[in-house]
C-alpha positions in Angstrom: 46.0 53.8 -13.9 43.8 52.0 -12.5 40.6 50.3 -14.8 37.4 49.0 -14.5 36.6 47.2 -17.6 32.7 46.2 -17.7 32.1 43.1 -19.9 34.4 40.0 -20.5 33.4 39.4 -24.4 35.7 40.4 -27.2 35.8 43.9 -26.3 36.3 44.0 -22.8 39.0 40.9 -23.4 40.9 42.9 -25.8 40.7 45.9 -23.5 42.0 43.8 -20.8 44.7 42.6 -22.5 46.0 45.9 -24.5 45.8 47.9 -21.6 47.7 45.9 -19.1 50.4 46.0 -22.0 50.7 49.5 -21.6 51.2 49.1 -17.6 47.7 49.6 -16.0 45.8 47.8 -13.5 43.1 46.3 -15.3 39.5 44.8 -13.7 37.5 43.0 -15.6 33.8 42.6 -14.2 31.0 40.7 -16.0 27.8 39.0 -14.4 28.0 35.5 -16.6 30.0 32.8 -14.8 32.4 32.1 -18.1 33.8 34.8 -20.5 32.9 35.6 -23.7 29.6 38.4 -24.4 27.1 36.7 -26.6 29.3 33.8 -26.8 28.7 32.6 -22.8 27.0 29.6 -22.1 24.5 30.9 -19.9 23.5 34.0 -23.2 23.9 31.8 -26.6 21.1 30.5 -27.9 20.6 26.9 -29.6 22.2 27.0 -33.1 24.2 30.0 -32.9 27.3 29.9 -35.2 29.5 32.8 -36.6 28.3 34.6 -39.3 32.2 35.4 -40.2 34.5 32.6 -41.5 37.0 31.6 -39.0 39.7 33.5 -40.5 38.1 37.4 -40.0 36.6 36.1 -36.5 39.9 36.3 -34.5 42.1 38.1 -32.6 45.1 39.5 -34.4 47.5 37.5 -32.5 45.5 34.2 -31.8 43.6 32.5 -35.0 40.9 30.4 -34.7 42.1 26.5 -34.2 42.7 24.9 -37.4 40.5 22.0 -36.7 37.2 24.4 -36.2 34.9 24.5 -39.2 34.5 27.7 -41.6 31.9 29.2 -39.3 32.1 28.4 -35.3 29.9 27.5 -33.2 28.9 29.6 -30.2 30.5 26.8 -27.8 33.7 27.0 -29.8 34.0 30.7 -30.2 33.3 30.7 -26.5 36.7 28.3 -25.9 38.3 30.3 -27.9 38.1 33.0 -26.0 38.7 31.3 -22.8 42.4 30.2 -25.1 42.9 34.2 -25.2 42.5 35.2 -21.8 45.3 32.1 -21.2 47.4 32.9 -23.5 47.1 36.8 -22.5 47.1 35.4 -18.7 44.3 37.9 -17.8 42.6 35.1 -15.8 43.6 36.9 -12.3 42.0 40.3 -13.8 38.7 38.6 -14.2 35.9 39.0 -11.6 33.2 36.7 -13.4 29.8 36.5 -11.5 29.7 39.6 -10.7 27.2 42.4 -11.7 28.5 45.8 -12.0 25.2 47.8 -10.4 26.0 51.2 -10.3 29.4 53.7 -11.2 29.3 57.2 -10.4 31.9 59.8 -11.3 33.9 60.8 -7.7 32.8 64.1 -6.5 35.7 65.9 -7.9 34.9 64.1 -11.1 38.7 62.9 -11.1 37.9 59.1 -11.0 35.2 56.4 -10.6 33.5 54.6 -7.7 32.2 51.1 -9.0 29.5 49.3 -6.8 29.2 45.3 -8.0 27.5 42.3 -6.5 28.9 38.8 -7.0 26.2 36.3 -7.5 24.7 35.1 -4.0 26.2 37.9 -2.0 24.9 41.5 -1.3 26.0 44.3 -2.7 29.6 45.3 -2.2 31.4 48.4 -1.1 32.3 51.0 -3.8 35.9 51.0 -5.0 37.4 53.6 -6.3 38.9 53.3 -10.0 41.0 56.0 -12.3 39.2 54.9 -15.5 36.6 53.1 -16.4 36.0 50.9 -20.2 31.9 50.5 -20.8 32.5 47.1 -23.1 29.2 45.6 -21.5 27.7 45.4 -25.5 25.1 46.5 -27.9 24.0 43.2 -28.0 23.3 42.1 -24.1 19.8 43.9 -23.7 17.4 42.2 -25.9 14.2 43.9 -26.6 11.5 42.0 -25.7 7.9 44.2 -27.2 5.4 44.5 -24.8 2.5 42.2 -25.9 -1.2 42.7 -25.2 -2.6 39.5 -23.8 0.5 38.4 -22.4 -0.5 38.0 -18.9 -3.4 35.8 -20.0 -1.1 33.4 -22.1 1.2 33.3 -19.7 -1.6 31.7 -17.6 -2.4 29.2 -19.5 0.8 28.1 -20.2 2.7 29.8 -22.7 6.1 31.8 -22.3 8.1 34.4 -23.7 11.5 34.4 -24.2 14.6 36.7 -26.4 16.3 34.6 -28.5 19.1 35.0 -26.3 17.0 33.2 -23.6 16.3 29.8 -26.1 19.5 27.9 -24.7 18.5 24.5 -25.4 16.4 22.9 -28.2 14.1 20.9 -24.9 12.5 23.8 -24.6 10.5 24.1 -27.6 10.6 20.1 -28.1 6.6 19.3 -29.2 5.8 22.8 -28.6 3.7 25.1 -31.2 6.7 28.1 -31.5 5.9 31.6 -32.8 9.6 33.5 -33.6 9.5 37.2 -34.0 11.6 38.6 -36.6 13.4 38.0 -39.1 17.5 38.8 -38.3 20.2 36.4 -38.0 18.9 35.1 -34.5 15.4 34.7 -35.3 16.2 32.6 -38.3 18.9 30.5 -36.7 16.4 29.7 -33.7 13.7 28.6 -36.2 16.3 26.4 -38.3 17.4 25.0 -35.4 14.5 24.2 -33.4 11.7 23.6 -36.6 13.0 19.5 -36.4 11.8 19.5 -32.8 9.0 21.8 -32.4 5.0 20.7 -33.6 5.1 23.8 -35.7 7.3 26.7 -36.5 5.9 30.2 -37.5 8.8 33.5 -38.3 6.6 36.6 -37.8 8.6 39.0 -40.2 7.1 42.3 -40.6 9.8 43.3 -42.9 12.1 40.5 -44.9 16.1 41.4 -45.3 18.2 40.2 -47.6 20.0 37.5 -46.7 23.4 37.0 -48.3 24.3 32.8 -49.0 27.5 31.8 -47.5 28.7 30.6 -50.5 26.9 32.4 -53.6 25.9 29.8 -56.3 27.1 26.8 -53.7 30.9 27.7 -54.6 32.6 31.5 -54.0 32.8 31.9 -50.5 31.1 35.3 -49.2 34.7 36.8 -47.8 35.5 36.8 -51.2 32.9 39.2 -51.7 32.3 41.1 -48.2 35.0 40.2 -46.4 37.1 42.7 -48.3 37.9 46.6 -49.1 36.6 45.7 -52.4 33.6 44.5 -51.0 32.9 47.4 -48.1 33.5 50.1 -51.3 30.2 48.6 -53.1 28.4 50.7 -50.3 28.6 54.6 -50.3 30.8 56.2 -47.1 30.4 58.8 -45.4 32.8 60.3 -47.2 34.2 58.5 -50.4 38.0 58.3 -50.4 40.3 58.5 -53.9 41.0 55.7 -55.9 39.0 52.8 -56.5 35.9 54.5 -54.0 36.0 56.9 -56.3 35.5 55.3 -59.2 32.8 53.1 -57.7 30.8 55.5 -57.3 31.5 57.6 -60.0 32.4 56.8 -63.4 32.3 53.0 -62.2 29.0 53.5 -60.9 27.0 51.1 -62.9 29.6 48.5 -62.5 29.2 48.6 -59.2 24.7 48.5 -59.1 25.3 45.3 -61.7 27.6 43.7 -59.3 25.4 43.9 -55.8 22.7 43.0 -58.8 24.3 39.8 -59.3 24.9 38.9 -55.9 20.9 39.6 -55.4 20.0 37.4 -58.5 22.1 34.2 -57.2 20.6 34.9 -54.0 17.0 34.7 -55.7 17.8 32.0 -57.0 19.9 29.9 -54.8 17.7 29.9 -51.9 13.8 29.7 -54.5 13.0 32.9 -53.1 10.3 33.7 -55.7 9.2 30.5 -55.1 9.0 30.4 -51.5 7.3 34.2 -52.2 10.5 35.7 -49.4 11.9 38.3 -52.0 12.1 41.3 -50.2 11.4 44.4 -51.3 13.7 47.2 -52.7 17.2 46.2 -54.0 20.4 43.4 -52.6 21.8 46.8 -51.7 19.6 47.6 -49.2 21.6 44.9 -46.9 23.7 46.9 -45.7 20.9 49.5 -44.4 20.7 47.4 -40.9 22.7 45.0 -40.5 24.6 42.5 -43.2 22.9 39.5 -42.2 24.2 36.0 -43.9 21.3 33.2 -44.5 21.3 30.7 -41.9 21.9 26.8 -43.2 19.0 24.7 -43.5 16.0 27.5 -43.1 14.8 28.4 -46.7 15.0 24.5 -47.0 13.1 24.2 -44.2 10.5 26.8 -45.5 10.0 24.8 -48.7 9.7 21.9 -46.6 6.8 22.9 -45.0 8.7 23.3 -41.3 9.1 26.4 -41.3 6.3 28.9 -42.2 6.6 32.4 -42.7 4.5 35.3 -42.2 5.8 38.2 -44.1 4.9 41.9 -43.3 2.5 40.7 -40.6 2.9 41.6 -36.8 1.3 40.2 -33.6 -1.1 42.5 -32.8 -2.0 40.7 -29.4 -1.0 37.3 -27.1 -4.2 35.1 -26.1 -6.0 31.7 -25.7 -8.1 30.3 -28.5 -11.4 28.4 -27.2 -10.0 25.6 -25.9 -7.6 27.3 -23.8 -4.6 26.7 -25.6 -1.7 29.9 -25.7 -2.0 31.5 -29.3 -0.6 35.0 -31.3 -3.3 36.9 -33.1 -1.5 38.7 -35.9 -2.3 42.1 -37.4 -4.1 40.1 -40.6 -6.7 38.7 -38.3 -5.4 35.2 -38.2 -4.4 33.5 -34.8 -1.7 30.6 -34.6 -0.7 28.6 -32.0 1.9 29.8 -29.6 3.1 27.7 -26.9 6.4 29.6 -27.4 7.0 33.1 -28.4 10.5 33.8 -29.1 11.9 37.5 -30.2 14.5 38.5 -31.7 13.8 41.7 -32.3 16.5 43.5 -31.4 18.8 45.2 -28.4 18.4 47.9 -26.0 21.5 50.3 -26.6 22.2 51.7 -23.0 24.7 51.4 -19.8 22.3 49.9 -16.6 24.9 50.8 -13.9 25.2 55.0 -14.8 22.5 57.0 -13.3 19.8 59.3 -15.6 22.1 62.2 -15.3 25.3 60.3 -16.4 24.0 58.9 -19.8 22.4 61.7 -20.8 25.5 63.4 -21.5 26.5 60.7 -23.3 23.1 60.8 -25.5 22.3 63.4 -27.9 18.5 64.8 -28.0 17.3 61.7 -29.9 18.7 59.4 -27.6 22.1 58.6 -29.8 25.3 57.7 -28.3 27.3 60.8 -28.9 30.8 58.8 -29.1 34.2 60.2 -31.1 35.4 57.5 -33.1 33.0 55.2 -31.0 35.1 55.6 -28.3 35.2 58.5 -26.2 32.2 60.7 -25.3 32.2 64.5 -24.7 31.2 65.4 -21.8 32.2 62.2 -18.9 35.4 61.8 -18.3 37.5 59.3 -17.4 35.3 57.0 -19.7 35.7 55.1 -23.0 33.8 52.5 -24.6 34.8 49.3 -26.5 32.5 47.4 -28.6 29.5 50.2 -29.3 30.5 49.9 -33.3 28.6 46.4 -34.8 31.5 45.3 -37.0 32.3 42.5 -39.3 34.9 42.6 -37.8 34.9 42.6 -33.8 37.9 41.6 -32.5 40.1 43.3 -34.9 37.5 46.0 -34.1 38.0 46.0 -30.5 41.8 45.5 -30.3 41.8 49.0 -32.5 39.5 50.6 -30.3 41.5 49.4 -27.2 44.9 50.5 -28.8 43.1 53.9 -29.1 42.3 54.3 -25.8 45.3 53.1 -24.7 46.6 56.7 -26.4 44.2 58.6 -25.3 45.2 57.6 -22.0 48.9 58.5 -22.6 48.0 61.6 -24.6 49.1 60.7 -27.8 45.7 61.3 -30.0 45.1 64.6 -30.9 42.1 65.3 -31.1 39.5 68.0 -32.7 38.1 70.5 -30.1 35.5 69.4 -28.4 33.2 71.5 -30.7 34.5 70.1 -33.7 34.2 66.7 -31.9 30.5 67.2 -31.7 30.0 68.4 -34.9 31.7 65.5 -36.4 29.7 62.8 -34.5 26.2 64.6 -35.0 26.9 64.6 -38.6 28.0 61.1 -38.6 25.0 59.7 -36.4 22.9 61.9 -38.8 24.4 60.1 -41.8 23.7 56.8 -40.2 20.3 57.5 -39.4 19.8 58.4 -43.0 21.2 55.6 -44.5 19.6 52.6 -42.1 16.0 54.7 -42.4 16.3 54.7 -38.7 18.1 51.2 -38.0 21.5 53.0 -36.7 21.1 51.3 -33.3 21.2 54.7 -31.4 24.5 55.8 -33.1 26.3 52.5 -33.3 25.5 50.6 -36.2 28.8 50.9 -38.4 28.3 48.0 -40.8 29.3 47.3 -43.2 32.0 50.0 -42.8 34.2 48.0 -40.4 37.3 48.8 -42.3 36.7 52.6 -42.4 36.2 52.8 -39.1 39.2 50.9 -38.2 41.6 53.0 -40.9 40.2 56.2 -39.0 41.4 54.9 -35.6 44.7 53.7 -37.0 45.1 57.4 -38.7 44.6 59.4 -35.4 47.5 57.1 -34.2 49.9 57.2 -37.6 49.9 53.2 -37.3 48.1 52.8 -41.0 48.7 49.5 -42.5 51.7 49.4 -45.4 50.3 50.4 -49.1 50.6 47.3 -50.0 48.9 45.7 -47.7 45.8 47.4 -48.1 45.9 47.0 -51.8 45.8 43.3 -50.9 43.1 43.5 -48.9 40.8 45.0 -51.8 40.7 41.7 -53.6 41.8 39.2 -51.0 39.9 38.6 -46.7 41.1 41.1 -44.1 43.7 38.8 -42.2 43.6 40.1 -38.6 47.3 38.6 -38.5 48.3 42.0 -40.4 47.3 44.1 -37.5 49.6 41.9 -34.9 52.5 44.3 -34.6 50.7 47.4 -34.1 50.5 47.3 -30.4 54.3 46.8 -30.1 54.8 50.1 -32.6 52.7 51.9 -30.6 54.4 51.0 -27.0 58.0 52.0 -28.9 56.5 55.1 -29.6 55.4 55.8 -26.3 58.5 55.0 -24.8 
């Protein structure tokens, strides 16, 4: 076949790479000049590292260099894929630069006609494609609220920027800098730019648990999360035999005192009753969003005096103060200075280039991604997605996900009527709404339930890891390296 893959990050690499494997023609468009998603030069912003240990965060044929540190930096994650797509020699597949702007289904519904612009040139002519792989990302669309005032401190002065936008630390050098939120972005961008900016205030209307990358200073988190032992400390969907089982049954309270302890040394470690940041609820309410790891140097920062933080308070409107300076007036009635206004608050879930009609049958009533296995919608076809499941582990995530298309393509997954398909996603998106109290990022927030949703693609194509291999992996980090042979079983299967 013929494929448009849309997006060059993980996803849309591993796509690339898997599917040529299995013989097809593979196109890979993407409007940032260099490879990589979130990782490209021209999206990352200052301070951005990993928030997996080098090990998980890699390809299951290509680890991380050696000489890279426990937890990348953006730059380094983004050379390691440009290593990938040598080693894979997709380079000729790639059309970087170049904006996908609209795809429409043929009239006979039987293929695709893609419509791109390269950077600097008008749009093109459509060309026709068999298939086309959505890996464009649930995290390229940041959200960016729509402030009142913002048109009058944008006149004196003041900006407003996604954290996504922040790509070097000059622009908030002597500046007064309001960050909104309080998720792995918007505490990395006030760690990192706190040194340089004439004040740093994190608007947080609600604090998450942050988990410390080594609990008490020693035991590295993959020890803890990293693991099957560590994803089973969090109910499934579903709760499997064995050791699920018993956590959540008659080993119930083990389990509470163990995410218990891990809450405690995070308390601890980081002052957090000092500082006044504990958050409220329980360390198991991590997981509800998104599993986010504490970012080095900001609770020192806080108790510094760097960094200060608002909790449970919201702007309520962007202004001037009576000098003229920009300023943020928060919802407790106090206004601080806010030369810079930096959000991150989030990501737009949705495909720009498919027309109204197009994505909403790929939405459910509430707006949800209606995806089988995260994959493959109900009612477009000729269309898969890579990358709509937030993982702790995305590229082991996405080479799955591209191994299952790859049989879908060749009809080898057999799959549940399309009734039964729907039934099982509405329950599932259902179940995620439930258990993120709304947080489910329109159907495709999966943490931290990476490793379930991996074993369930594996299991529609009978390519499960040996026994004892996933015993191993309860106790010890997922080794992508364990996953390297399934592509070549599944091409001797196919013939």
């Amino acid at each position: 076949m013929k494929i448009a893959v849309v997006g060059a990050g993980f996803a849309g690499l591993a796509s690339a790479k898997v599917l040529r494997e299995f013989g097809h023609d593979v196109t890979v468009l993407d409007k940032a000049p260099d490879v990589g998603g979130v990782w490209s030069a021209s999206r990352r912003y200052s301070g951005l590292t990993t928030q997996n240990n080098k090990g998980s965060y890699a390809f299951s044929d290509l680890p991380m260099p050696k000489d890279y540190p426990e937890w990348p930096s953006g730059q380094q994650v983004q050379a390691y894929l440009e290593r990938y797509v040598d080693l894979h020699d997709l380079r000729g597949a790639l059309r970087l630069s170049t904006e996908v702007v609209r795809a429409e289904l043929t009239p006979a519904e039987d293929g695709w006609l893609v419509t791109a612009r390269r950077a600097g040139e008008p749009v093109g002519e459509p060309e026709r494609f068999d298939h086309v792989v959505v890996a464009n990302g649930i995290f390229s669309d940041p959200v960016i609220p729509r402030f009142e005032g913002l048109a009058q401190l944008l006149r004196a002065g003041g900006k407003v920027v996604a954290s996504s936008q922040l790509t070097s630390l000059e622009d908030a050098r002597g500046k007064h800098v309001v960050v909104v939120g309080y998720g792995k972005s918007a505490c990395d961008v006030a760690a990192e730019i706190a040194p340089v900016a004439a004040s740093t205030q994190v608007v947080a209307r609600h604090l998450l648990w942050k988990l410390p990358k080594r609990l008490g200073n020693v035991l590295n988190y993959k020890y803890l999360l990293l693991t099957r032992m560590g994803e089973g400390l969090f109910r499934y969907e579903t709760v499997s035999g064995g050791m699920e089982k018993f956590l959540h049954g008659p080993g119930n309270g083990v389990r509470r005192s163990m995410l218990a302890s891990v809450g405690a040394v995070s308390v601890k470690q980081f002052r957090l009753r000092e500082l006044g940041l504990v958050p409220r609820g329980e360390f198991a309410d991590i997981a509800r969003s998104t599993v986010s790891l504490a970012t080095d140097g900001f609770f020192e920062q806080v108790a510094a005096g760097a960094i200060d933080v608002r909790r449970e308070a919201e702007i309520e409107r962007l202004g001037v103060d009576d000098g003229g300076a920009p300023v943020a007036v928060l919802d407790d009635g106090t206004t601080v200075r806010a030369d810079l206004v930096v959000c991150g608050t989030g990501f737009h879930q949705r495909v720009p280039f498919l027309d109204d009609d197009l994505q909403a049958r790929l939405l459910d009533d509430r707006g949800n991604f209606q995806l089988y296995r995260q994959v493959l919608p109900h009612d477009v076809p000729h269309l898969t997605f890579a990358g709509y499941n937030s993982s702790l582990f995305s590229p082991l995530s996405a080479e799955v996900a591209a191994l299952w298309t790859a049989a879908h393509l060749a009809d080898a997954v057999d799959l549940p009527s399309v009734d039964e398909r729907r039934r099982l996603v509405a329950d599932r998106v259902d179940w995620m709404e439930k258990r993120t109290e709304g947080k489910h990022a329109r159907g495709t927030n999966v943490i931290p339930f990476s490793l379930h949703q991996i074993d369930e693609m594996l299991a529609d194509l009978d390519l499960q890891l040996p026994a004892a291999t996933r015993a191993g992996q309860w106790l010890l980090p997922v080794d992508p390296k364990a996953y390297r042979h399934l592509p070549g079983r599944l091409r001797a299967r196919l013939g």
